[in-house]
C-alpha positions in Angstrom: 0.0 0.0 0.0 1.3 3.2 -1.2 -0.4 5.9 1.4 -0.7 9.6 1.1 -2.5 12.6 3.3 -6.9 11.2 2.1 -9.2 13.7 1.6 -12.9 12.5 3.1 -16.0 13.3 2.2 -17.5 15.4 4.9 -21.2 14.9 6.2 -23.0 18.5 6.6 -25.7 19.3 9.2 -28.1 22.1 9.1 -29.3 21.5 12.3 -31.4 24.9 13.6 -28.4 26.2 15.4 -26.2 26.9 12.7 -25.2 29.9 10.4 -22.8 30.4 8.0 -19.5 31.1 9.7 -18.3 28.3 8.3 -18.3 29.3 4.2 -17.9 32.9 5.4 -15.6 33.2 8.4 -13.6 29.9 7.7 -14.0 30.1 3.9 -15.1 26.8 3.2 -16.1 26.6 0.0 -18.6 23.6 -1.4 -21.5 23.9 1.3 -24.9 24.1 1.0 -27.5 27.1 1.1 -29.1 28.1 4.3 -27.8 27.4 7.6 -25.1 25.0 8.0 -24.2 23.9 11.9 -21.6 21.0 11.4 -19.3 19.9 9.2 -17.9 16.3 9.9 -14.3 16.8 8.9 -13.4 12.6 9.7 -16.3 10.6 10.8 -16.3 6.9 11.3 -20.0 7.1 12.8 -22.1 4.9 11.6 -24.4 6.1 8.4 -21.9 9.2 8.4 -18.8 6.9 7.2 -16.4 9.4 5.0 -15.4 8.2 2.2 -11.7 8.9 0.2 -12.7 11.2 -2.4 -9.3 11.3 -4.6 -6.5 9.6 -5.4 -5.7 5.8 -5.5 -7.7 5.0 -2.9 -11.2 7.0 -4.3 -14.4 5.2 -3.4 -12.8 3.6 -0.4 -14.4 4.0 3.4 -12.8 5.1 5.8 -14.0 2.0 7.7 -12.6 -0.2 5.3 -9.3 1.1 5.9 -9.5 0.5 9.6 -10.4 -2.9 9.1 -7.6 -4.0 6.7 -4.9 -1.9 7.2 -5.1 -0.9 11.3 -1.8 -0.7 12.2 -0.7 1.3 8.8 -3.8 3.6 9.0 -4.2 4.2 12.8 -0.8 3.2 14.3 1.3 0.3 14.7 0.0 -2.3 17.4 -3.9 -0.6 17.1 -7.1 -2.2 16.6 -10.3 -1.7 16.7 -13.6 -1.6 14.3 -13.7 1.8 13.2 -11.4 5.2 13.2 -11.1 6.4 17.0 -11.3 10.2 16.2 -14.2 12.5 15.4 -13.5 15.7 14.1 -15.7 18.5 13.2 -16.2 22.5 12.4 -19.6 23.4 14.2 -21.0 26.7 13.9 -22.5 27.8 17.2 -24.6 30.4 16.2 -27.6 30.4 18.1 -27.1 28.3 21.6 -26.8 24.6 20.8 -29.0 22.3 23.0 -28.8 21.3 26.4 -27.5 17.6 25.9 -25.3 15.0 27.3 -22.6 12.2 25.7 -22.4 9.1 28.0 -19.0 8.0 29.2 -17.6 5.3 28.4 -19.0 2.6 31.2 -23.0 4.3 30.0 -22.8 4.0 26.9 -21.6 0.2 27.1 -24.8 -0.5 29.7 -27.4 2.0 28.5 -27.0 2.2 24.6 -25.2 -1.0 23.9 -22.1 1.1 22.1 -18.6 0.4 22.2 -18.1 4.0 23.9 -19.1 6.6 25.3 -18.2 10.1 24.2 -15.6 12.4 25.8 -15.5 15.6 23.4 -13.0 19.3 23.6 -14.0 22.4 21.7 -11.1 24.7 20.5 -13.0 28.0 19.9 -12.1 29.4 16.5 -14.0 32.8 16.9 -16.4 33.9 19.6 -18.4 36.9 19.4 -17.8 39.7 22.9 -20.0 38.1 25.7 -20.3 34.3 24.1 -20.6 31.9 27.3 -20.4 27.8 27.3 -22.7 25.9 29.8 -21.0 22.6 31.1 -21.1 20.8 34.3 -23.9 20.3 37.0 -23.1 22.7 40.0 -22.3 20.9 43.1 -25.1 21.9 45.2 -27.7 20.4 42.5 -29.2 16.8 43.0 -31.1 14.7 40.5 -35.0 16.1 41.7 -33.3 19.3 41.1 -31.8 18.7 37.7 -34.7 17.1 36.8 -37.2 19.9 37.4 -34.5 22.8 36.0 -34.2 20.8 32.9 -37.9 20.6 32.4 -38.3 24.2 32.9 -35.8 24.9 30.6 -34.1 26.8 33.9 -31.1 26.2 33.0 -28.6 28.7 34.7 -30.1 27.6 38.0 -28.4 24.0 37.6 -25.2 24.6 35.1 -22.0 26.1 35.3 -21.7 28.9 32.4 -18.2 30.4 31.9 -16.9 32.6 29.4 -15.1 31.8 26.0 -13.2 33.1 24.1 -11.0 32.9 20.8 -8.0 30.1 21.8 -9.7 28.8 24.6 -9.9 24.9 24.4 -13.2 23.0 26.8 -12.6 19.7 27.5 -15.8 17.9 28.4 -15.5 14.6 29.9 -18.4 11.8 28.5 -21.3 12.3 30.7 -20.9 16.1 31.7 -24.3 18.3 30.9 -23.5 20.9 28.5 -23.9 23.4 25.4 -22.4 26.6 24.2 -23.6 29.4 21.6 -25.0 31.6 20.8 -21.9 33.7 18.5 -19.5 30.6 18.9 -17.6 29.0 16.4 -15.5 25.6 17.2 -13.7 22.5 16.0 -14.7 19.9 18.1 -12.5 16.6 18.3 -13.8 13.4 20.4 -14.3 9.9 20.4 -16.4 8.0 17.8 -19.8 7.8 18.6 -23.1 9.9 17.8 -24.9 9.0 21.2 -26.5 11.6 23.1 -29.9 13.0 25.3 -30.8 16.3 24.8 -33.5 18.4 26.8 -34.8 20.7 24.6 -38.6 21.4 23.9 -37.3 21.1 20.7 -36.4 18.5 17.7 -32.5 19.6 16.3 -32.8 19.3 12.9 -35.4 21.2 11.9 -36.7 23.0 14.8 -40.7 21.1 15.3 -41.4 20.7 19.3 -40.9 17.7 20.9 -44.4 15.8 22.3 -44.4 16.4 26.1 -44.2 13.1 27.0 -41.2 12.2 24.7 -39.9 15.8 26.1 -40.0 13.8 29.9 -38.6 10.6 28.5 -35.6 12.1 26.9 -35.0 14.1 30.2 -35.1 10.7 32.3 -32.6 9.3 29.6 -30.3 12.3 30.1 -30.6 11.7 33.7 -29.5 8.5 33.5 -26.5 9.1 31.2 -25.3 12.4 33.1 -22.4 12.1 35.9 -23.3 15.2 38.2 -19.9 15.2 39.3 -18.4 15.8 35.5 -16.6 18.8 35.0 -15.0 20.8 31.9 -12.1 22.0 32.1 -10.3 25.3 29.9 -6.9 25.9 28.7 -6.0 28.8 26.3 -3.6 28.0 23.3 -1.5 31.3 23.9 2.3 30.3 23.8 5.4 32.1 22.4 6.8 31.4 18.8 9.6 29.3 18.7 12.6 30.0 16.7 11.2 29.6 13.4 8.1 31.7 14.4 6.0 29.4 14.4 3.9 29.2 18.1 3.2 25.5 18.8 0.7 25.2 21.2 -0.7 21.8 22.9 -4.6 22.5 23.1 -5.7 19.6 25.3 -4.0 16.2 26.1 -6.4 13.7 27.9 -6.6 9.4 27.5 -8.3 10.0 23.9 -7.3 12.2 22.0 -4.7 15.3 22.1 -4.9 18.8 20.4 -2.1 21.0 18.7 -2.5 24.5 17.1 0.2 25.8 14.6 0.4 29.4 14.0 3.0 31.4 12.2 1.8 35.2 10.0 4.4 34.8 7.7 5.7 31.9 4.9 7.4 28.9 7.0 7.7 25.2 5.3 7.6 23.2 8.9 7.8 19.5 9.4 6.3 17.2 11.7 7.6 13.5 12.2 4.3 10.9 13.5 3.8 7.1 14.4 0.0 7.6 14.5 -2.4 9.1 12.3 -3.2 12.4 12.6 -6.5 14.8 11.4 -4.7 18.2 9.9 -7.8 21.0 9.5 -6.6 24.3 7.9 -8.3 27.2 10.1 -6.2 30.0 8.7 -6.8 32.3 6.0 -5.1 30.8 3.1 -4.5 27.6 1.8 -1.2 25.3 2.6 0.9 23.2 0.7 1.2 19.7 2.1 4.3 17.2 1.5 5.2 13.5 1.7 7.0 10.9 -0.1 5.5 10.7 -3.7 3.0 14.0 -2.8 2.3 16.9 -3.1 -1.0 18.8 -2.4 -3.0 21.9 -1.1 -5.1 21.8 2.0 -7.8 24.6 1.5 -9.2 27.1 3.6 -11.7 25.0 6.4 -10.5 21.8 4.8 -9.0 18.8 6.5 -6.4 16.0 5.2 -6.6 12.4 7.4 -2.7 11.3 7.5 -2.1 8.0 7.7 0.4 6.7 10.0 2.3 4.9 7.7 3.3 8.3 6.1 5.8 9.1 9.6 5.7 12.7 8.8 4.7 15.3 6.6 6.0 18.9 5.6 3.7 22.0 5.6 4.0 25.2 3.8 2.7 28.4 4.2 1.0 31.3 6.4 0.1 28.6 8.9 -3.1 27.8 10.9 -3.4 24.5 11.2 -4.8 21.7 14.0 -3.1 18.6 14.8 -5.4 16.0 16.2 -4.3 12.7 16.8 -4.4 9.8 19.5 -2.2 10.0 22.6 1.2 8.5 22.1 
């Protein structure tokens, strides 16, 4: 197998709190009128499989790849049945929903998955004021919860904390939580789609929720939630290093870890890797990528999925770029 840096297709949703930060702030190009809220930059999900789009390997699912070629595609010595990362660009407009992700030990008893969902948002751009909600405060109980969450009272039961540009929110599977309005993220997490959400309110296009199902999804939520979950936030502000380029680790944790490369003028950087890793250009201009037999832009709001076979790429350019890959 000869690899290269694959270019997935990427699942859009237009769920009702998105905008079009993405096409306009990011400069995505390629998406869909109207509102766009997510754009799943790798997905391994199930029904939301991305597929190669180019090169020798077009047609080709990313789950297929796991499958036969683990060790080359993920990292040497790894298995599993499907890619372990998540990635996505989701435009926080107006306030996402109240919701939960079970941890892993939840999802295995309550929705028969293979895990749960621990998640971090690195926030690209966050209008003056923009808040996050995440964690159940420690005085609150499940009668509490229970009744705030019904009442759509949600500041009476939640921690809400500022964001802003840089900052990075880890939220641990089974922590309460949403952010928005005015917020726009990547998100990287585990594989997995579950979630219980409270709202009065049907995601995808807005039409109310019957009361009773309302109650029934609150119960599941309930059950799923770990009151004693909490997020935590770094910022991603660190000084250049001698080629000017500032290398800042975003968030480290047993899933996943984060990295933001910045440098305002032309650099051509390279970075050596024995697992894969998800590269996502934020910045304001496209960048060249390089490896062995390659050579290729990265658009604006684009992502490449680098195999770890590849042991290193070269990047070129006014640089922006994310790093997501499993811990070492």
């Amino acid at each position: 197998m000869e690899w290269y840096p694959l270019r997935l297709s990427t699942p859009v949703k237009q769920h009702v709190f998105g905008g079009r930060a993405i096409a306009e702030a990011l400069g995505r190009s390629g998406l869909p009128g109207g509102r766009v809220a997510e754009t799943w930059e790798v997905s391994d999900v199930d029904g939301e499989v991305g597929v190669v789009v180019d090169g020798p390997l077009a047609g080709t699912a990313l789950r297929d790849l796991v499958r036969e070629h683990p060790g080359e595609l993920v990292g040497p010595g790894w298995s599993g049945s499907r890619f372990p990362i998540l990635t996505k660009l989701i435009d926080g407009a107006s306030a996402l929903p109240v919701h939960v992700h079970a941890d892993d030990a939840a999802a295995r008893e309550l929705e028969g998955a293979e895990n749960g969902k621990t998640e971090a948002w690195h926030v690209l751009a966050a209008e003056p004021g923009a808040t996050a909600l995440a964690g159940v405060r420690a005085d609150v109980g499940p009668e509490r919860l229970r009744e705030a969450l019904l009442a759509q009272d949600f500041d009476a039961v939640l921690e809400r904390f500022p964001v802003a540009a840089g900052d990075t929110v880890y939220v641990p599977g089974g922590t309460v939580h949403s952010f928005g309005p005015g917020t726009l993220v990547y998100e990287i997490e585990q594989t997995s789609d579950t979630q219980q959400h409270a709202m009065p309110y049907e995601m995808a296009d807005g039409s109310p929720v019957p009361d009773e199902r309302r109650r029934e999804n609150v119960e599941a939520l309930l059950r799923e939630a770990r009151l004693d979950a909490r997020a935590t936030i770094t910022d991603a502000t660190v000084p250049a290093d001698e080629d000017g380029v500032r290398r800042a680790v975003c968030c480290e944790g047993p899933y996943f870890v984060l990295h933001r490369w910045r440098c305002a003028h032309p650099v051509r950087v390279r970075r050596e890797f024995s697992t894969a890793q998800v590269l996502t250009n934020v910045g304001p201009a496209p960048v060249t990528v390089r490896a062995e037999g390659f050579h290729g832009e990265l658009a604006r709001a684009s992502t490449f999925l680098l195999p770890a076979a590849l042991g290193g790429v070269e990047v070129e350019g006014e640089l922006d770029v994310l790093w997501g890959h499993l811990p070492a």
